[in-house]
C-alpha positions in Angstrom: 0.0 0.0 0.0 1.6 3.0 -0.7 2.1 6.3 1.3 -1.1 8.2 0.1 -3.2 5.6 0.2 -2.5 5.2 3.4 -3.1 8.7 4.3 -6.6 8.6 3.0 -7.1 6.1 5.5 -6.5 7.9 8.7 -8.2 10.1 10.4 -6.7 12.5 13.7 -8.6 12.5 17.1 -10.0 15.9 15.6 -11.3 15.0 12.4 -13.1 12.3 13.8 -14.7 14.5 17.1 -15.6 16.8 14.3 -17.6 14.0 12.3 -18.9 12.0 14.9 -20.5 15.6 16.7 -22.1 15.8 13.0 -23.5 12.1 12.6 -24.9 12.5 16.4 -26.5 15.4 15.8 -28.4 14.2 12.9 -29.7 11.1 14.5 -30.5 13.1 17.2 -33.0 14.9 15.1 -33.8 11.7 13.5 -35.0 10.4 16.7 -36.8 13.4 18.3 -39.0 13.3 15.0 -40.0 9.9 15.0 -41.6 10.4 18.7 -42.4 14.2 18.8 -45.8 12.8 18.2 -46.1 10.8 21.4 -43.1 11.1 23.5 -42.3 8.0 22.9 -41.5 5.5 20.1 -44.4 3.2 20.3 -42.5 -0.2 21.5 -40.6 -0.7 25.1 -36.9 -1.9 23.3 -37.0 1.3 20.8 -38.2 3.8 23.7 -35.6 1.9 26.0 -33.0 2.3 23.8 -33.8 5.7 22.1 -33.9 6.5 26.4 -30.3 5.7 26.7 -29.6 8.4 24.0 -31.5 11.7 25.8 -29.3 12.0 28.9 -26.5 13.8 26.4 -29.0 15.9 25.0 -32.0 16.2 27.6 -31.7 17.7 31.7 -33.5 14.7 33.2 -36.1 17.2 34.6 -37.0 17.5 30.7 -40.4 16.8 29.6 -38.4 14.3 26.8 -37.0 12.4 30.2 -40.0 12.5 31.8 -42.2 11.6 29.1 -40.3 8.7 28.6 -39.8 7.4 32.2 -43.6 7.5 32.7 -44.2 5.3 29.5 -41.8 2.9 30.4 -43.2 2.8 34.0 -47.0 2.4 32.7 -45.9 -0.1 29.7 -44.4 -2.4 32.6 -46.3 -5.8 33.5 -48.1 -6.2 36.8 -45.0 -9.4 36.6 -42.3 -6.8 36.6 -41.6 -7.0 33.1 -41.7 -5.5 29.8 -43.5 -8.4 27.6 -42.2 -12.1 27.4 -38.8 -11.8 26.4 -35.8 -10.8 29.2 -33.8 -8.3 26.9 -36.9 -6.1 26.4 -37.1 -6.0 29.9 -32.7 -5.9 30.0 -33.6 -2.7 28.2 -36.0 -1.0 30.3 -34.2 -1.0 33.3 -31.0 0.1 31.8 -32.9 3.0 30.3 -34.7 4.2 33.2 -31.5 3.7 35.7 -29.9 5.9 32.8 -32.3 8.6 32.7 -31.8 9.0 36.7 -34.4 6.5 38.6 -32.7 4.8 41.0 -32.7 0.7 41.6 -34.3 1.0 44.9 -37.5 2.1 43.1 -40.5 -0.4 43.1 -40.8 -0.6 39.3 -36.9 -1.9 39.1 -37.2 -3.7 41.9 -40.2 -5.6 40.4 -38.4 -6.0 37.0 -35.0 -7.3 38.4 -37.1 -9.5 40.5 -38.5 -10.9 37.5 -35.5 -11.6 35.8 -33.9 -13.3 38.8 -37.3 -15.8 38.5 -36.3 -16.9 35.2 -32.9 -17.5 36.1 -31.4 -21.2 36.1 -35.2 -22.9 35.1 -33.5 -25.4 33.7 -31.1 -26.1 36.6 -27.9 -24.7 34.3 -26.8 -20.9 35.8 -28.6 -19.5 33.1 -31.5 -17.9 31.4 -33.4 -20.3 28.8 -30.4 -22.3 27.7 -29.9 -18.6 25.6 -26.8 -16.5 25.5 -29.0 -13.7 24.3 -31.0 -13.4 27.1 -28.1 -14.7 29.7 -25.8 -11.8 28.2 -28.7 -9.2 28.0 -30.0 -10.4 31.9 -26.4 -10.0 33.5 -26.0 -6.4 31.7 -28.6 -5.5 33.1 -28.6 -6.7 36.8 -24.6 -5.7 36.7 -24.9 -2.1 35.4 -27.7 -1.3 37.9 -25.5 -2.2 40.8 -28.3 -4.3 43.2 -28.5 -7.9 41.7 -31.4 -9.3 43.5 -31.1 -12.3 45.2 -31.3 -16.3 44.0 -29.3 -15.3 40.9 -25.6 -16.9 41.5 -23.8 -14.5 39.2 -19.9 -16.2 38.7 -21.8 -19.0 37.6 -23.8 -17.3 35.3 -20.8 -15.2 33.8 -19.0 -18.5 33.4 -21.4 -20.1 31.9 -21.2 -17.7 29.0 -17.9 -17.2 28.7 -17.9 -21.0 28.2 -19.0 -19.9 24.5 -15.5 -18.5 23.6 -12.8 -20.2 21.1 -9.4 -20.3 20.7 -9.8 -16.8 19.0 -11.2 -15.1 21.4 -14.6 -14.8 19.8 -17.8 -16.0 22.0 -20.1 -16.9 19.3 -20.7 -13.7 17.3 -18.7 -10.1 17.1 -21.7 -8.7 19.4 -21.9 -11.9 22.0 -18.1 -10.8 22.3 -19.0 -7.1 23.0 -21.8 -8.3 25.3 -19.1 -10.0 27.1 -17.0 -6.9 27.8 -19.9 -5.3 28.9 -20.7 -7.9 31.3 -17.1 -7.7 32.9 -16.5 -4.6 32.8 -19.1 -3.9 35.5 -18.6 -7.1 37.7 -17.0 -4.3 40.3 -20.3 -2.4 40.6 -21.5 -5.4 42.7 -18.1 -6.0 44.4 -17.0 -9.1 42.2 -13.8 -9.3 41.5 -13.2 -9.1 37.6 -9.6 -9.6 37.3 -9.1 -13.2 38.2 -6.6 -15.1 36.2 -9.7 -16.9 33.4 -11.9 -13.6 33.6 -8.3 -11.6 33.0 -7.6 -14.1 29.8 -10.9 -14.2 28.4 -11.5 -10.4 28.6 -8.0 -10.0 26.9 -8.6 -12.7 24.2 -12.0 -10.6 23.3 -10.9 -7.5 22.5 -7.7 -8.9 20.7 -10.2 -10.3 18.6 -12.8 -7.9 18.3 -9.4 -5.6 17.3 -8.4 -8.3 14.5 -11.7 -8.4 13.3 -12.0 -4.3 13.1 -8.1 -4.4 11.3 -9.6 -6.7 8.7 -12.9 -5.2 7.8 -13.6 -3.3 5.1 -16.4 -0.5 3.8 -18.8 -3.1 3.8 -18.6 -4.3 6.7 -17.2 -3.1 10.5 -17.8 -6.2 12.4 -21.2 -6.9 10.9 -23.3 -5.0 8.3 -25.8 -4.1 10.5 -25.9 -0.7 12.5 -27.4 -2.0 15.9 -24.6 -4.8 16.0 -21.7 -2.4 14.9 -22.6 0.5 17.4 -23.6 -1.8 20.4 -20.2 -3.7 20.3 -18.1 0.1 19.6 -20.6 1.1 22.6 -19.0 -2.2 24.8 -15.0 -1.3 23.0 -14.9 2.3 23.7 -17.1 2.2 27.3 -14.8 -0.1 28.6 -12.0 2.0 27.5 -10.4 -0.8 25.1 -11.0 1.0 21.1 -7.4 2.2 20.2 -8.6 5.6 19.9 -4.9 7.0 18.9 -5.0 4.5 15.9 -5.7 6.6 12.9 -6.6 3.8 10.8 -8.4 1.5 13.0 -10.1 5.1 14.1 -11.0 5.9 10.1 -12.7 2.6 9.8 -15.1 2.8 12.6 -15.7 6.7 12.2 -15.9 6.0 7.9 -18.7 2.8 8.3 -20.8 5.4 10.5 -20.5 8.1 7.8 -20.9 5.9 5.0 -24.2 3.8 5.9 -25.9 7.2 8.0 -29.1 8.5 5.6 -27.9 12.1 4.8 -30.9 13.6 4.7 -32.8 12.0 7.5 -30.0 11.2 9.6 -30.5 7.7 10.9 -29.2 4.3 10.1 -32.7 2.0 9.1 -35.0 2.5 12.2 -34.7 3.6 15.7 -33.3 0.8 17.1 -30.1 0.5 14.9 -29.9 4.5 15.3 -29.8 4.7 18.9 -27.1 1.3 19.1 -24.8 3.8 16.9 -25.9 6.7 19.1 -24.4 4.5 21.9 -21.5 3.2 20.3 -20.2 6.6 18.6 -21.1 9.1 22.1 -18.4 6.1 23.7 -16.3 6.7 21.2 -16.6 10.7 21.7 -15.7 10.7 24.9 -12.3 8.4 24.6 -11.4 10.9 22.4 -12.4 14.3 23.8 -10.3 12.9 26.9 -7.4 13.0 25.4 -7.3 16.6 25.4 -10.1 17.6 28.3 -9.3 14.3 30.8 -12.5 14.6 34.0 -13.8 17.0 31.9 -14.5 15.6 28.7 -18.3 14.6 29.7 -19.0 18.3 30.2 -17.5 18.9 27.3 -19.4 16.5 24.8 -22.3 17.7 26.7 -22.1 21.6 25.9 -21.4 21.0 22.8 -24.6 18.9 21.7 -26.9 21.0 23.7 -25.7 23.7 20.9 -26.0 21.3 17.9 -28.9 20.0 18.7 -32.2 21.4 18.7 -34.5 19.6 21.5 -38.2 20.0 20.3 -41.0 19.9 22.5 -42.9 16.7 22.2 -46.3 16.7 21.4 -48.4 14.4 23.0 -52.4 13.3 22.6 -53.7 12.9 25.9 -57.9 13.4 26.9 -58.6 17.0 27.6 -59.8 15.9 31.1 -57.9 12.6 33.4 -58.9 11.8 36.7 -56.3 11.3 38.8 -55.1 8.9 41.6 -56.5 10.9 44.0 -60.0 11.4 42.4 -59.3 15.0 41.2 -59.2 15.7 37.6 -57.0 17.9 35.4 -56.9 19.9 32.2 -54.5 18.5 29.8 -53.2 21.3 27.1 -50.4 20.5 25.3 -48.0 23.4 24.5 -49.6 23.4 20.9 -53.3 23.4 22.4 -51.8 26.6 24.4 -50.3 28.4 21.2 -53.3 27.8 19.2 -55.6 29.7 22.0 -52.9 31.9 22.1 -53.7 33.0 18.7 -57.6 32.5 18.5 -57.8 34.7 21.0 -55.1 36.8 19.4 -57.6 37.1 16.8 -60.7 37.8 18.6 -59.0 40.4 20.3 -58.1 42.0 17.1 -61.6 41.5 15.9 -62.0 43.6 18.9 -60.3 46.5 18.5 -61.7 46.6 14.8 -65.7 46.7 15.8 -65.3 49.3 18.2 -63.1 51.6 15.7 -66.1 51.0 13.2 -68.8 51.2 15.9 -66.7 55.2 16.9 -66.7 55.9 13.4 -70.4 55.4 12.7 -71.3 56.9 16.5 -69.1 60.0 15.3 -70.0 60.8 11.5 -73.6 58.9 11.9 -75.3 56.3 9.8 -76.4 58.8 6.9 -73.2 60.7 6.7 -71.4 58.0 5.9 -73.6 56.8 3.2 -73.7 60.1 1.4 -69.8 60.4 1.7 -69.6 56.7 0.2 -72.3 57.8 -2.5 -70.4 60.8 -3.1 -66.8 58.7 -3.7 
């Protein structure tokens, strides 16, 4: 490869900030218009994940925030969870823990509870005989910090790493990433994550997740897909293992993103797979504004987007009058039910003003001087 082929494919720590605040700040406003309407975006894993997204953007007092923890909190299951399936549920509670509830409230209680009862059914330290929803399960009881009890979680995390070859992959590029994820928070619940097989298998994944990275190529990052791609950058660059000074390896993850993002719209496919690059590329932002800003760089990042990207207010449908909990009802007007009797009675006011100049002028000049003055033009 010669010299200036080379050069077209690197990229400095700059260039790619630059790009990445760009790509963000599209599917940002991608996002926002797919659930203006609502809030919300219709299904628990697209608000869950979309929810992950808003705390760069949104103040958690923010009707966005808001919004979306009470929709999560009503969609849940008097069971604790979020449908039949543990990852939806995986996803709810990681959303709602990141948009500031904390674990010791009933509705994450109820849903971690309900994960723990599906744990080891089969008599195996697992969840369904399933990788998928063993990895998605330990995420989220490790991230929020309280693993509830009956769930034995070494024996759960071995089980899964039981999955990985000689190459360090377990099963897929993403099963790999979940992995990291999964050990990179054993601490939160005072586990000790750097025994001797944890320390090998956690080295063997990223060496691999590296290799595979080195030999991709426009089509392809790890996978083809968005969702895939930007949750396993999300797991590399959160748990501070992407070789962010690389300018190659840096160009190929920043160059996919560019490449397969809708230019107009600003999203890759639908919510889901924007919000996993959301994920992965906001990780990979703040490896790299730390070079320069260290502690600082999550301040940073933040400023920044809250002047690229404009936060609209979402509308939302709700009956005019809602009883509450306490018997009382209220008045729902949305902020477009207020501007629009902001201008009727804009208008009637001007309506107003325009009868009583008519009513002085015919008071003044009187009914038959003003006919003969018209008759006379």
């Amino acid at each position: 490869m010669s010299m200036a082929n080379k050069a077209l494919q690197e990229i400095s720590p700059d260039e790619a900030i630059e790009k990445i605040y760009g790509m963000i700040a599209d599917a940002y406003s991608f996002l926002f218009r797919e659930g203006e309407r609502e809030g919300n975006w219709t299904e628990a894993r697209s608000t869950a994940l979309a929810g992950m997204c808003l705390d760069s953007v949104c103040d958690p007092t923010s009707p966005w925030c808001q919004l979306v923890k009470d929709w999560l909190i009503k969609s849940q299951c008097e069971t604790g969870s979020w449908g039949e399936e543990i990852w939806d549920t995986a996803m709810c509670l990681l959303a709602l823990k990141k948009l500031g509830e904390s674990t010791k409230r009933d509705s994450l209680q109820k849903g971690l509870h309900w994960i723990a009862s599906k744990y080891s059914l089969n008599g195996r330290d697992n969840w369904h005989d399933e990788p998928w929803e063993t990895a998605w399960a330990l995420i989220a009881v490790l991230r929020l910090g309280l693993p509830p009890e009956g769930i034995n979680i070494p024996n759960a995390v071995e089980w899964f790493v039981g999955f990985q070859d000689e190459q360090g992959r377990v099963i897929a590029p993403h099963y790999t990433g979940y992995f990291l994820l999964i050990h990179d928070a054993l601490p939160k619940i005072g586990l000790q994550h750097n025994s001797e097989k944890l320390a090998t298998a956690q080295s063997k994944a990223v060496k691999f997740l590296i290799r595979t990275l080195q030999d991709s190529d426009e089509g392809r990052l790890w996978t083809g897909e968005a969702w895939s791609n930007g949750q396993i950058l999300w797991a590399l660059a959160g748990s501070n293992c992407f070789p962010v000074t690389d300018a190659v390896l840096l160009h190929k993850a920043v160059n996919w993103f560019e490449l397969h993002q809708l230019p107009e719209a600003g999203n890759w496919s639908d919510v889901e797979d924007t919000s996993s690059a959301i994920l992965g590329l906001s990780c990979l932002l703040q490896r790299l504004v730390a070079l320069t800003e260290g502690h600082n760089a999550y301040r940073v990042i933040n400023e920044q987007l809250h002047r690229r990207v404009a936060v609209p207010k979402p509308y939302v449908s709700r009956p005019l009058l809602e009883r509450q909990l306490d018997g009382s009802l209220c008045i729902n007007l949305s902020h477009r039910t207020v501007e629009l009797v902001y201008e009727i009675g804009g208008a009637l006011a001007a309506l107003g003003v325009l009868a009583t100049l008519i009513d002085f002028t015919l008071n003044h000049w009187g009914w038959w001087h003003l006919v003969r003055r018209l008759w006379q033009r």
